[in-house]
C-alpha positions as CSV (number, residue, x, y, z in Angstrom):
1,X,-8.2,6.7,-15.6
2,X,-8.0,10.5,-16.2
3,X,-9.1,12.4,-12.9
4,X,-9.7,16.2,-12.4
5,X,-8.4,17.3,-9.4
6,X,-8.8,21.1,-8.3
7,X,-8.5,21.5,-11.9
8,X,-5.3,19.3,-12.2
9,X,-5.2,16.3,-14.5
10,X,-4.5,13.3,-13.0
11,X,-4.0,10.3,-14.5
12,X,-3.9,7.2,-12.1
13,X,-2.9,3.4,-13.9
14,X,-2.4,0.0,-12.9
15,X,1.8,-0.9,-12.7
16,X,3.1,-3.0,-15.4
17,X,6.4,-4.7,-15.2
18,X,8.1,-1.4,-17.2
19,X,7.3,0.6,-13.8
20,X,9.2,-1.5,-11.3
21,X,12.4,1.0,-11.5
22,X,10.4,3.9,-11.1
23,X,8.7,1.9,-8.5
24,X,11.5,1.3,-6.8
25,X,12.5,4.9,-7.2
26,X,9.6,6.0,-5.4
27,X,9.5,3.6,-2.3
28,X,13.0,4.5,-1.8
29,X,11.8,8.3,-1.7
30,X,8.9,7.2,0.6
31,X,11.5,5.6,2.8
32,X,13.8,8.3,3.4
33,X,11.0,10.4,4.5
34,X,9.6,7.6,6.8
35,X,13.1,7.0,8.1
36,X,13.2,3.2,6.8
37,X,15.6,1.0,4.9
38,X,14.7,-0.8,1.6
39,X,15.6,-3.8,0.7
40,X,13.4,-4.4,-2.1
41,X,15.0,-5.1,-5.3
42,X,13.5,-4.8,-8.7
43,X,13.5,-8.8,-9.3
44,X,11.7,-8.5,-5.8
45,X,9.4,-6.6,-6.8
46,X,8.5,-7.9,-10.1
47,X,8.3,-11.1,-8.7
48,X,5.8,-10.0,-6.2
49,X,3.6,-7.8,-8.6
50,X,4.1,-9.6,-11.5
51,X,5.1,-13.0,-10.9
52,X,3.1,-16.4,-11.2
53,X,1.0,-15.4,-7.8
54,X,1.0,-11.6,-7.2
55,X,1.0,-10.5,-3.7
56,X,0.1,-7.3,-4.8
57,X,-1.0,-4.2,-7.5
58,X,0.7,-1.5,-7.7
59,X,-1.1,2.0,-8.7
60,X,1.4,5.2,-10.6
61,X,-0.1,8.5,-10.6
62,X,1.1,11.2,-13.4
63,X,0.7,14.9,-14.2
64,X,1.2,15.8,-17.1
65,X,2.9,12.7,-18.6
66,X,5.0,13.4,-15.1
67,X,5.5,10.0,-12.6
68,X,4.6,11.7,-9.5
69,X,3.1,9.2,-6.7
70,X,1.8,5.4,-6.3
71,X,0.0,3.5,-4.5
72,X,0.2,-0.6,-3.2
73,X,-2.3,-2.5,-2.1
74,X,-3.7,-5.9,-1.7
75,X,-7.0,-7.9,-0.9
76,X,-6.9,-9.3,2.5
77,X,-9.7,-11.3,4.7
78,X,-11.8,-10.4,7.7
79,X,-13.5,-13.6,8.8
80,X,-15.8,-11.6,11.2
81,X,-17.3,-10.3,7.9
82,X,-16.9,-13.2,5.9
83,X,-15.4,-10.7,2.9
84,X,-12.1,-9.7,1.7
85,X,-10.7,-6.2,2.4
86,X,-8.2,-3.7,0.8
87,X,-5.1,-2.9,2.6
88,X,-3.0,0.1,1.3
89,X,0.6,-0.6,1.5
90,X,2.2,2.7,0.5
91,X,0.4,5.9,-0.5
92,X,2.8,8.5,-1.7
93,X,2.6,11.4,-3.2
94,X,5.5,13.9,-4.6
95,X,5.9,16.4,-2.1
96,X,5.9,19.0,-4.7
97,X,2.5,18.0,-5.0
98,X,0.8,17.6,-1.7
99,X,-2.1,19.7,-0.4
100,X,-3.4,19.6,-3.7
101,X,-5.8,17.2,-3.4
102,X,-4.2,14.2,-5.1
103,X,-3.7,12.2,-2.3
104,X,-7.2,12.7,-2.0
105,X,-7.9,11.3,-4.8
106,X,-6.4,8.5,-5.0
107,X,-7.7,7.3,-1.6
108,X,-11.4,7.9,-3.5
109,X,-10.0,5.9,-6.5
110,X,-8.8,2.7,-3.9
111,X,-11.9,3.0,-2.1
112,X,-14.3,2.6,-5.6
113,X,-11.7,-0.6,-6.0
114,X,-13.0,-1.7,-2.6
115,X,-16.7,-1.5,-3.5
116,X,-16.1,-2.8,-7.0
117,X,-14.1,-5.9,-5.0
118,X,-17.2,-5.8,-2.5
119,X,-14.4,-5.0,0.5
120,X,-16.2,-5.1,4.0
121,X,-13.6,-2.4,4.4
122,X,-10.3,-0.8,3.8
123,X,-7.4,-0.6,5.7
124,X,-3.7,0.7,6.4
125,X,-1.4,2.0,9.4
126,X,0.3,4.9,9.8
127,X,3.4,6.2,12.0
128,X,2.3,7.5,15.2
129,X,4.9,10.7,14.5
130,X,3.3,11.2,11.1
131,X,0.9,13.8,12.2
132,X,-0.4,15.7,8.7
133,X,-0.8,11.6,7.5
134,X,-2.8,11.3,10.5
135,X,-5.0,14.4,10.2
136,X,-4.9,13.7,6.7
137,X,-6.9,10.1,6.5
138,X,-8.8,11.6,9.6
139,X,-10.3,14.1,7.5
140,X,-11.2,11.7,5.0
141,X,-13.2,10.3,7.6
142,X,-11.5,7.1,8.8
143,X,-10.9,6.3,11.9
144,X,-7.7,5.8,13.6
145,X,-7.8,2.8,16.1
146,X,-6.1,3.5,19.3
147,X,-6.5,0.1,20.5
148,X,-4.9,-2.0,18.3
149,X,-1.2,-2.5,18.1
150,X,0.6,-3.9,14.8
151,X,2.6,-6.9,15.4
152,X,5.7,-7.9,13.3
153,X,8.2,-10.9,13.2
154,X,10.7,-10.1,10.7
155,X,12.5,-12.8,8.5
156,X,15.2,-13.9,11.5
157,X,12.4,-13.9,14.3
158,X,9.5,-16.2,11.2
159,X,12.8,-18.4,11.5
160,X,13.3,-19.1,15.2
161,X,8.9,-18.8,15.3
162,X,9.5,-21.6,12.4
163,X,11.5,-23.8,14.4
164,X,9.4,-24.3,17.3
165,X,7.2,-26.9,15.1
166,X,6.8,-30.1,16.4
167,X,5.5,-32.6,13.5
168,X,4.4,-35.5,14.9
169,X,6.0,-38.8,13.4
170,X,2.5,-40.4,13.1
171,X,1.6,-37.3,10.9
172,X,1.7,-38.7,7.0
C-alpha cells in the first residue's frame, strides 16, 4: 500500500520470507536502542512468520525504494469481549525518519487491520523510560494503563513452572 505522509511516500507491505535478514537487521537496531539482547535468528524467525503455523506478520515500511521501519504484530483473544485483538510487537521506525509522521501512520494502517479483523481492540506495552513512545501513542489517543503490570517467565522459569505438573496416573 502506497501512503502519503506530510507529502512523503510511504510504502508499507506485508514481510515475505526474502525480508527476514533485513528483519533481523532492524530488531537488532530496535534492541540496541531499547537496551535488549536478541536472540532471534533468521531460521527463528522464518519459522515463526513463515513456517507451517505463523505466530506472527511482519509489516516493512520504505521510502523511496529505502527499508526504513517495520512493524510485528499478531491476533490475540480477549474473552471479556468474546473477539480477537491486535497486539503490536515492535513498531520501529528509522530515526532518521521520526517526527515525520510515519510512525503515525503505520499505527493508522494496524488499526484499519484491526477493524478489517473485527479486533475488540489493539494493544502493546511500552518501557516506562521511553517517554517520546509514551507521549507518542498518548497523542494518538490511547490510553496507557497504569494498573496493569506485564508478567514474564522466560524459557528457564516455563521450565521449572513446567515441572510442577502433576498428571494423574488414572489420566488416559
Amino acid at each position: 500500500m502506497l501512503l502519503t505522509v506530510n507529502d512523503i511516500k510511504v510504502e508499507v507491505r506485508a514481510g515475505t520470507p526474502a525480508d527476514v535478514p533485513l528483519l533481523l537487521t532492524f530488531i537488532r537496531q530496535m534492541a540496541t536502542f531499547e537496551k535488549l539482547s536478541v536472540s532471534a535468528t533468521e531460521e527463528s524467525l522464518h519459522a515463526a512468520l513463515f513456517g507451517e503455523a505463523p505466530a506472527a506478520r511482519a509489516l516493512l515500511t520504505f521510502v523511496d525504494g529505502k527499508p526504513i521501519g517495520y512493524a510485528t504484530y499478531f491476533f490475540s483473544f480477549t474473552s471479556m469481549m468474546g473477539r480477537r485483538a491486535l497486539w503490536l510487537d515492535d513498531l520501529f521506525v528509522d530515526p532518521a525518519f521520526r517526527g515525520k509522521g510515519i510512525g503515525k501512520a503505520l499505527m493508522a494502517y494496524l488499526a484499519s487491520i484491526a477493524l478489517e479483523n473485527q479486533c475488540a481492540r489493539f494493544e502493546w506495552i511500552v518501557l516506562g523510560w521511553n517517554t517520546a513512545a509514551i507521549e507518542f501513542y498518548q497523542g494518538l489517543g490511547a490510553d496507557v494503563l497504569a494498573d496493569w503490570r506485564v508478567c514474564r517467565a522466560d524459557e528457564g522459569q516455563l521450565r521449572r513452572i513446567a515441572s510442577t505438573l502433576v498428571v494423574s496416573p488414572d489420566a488416559a
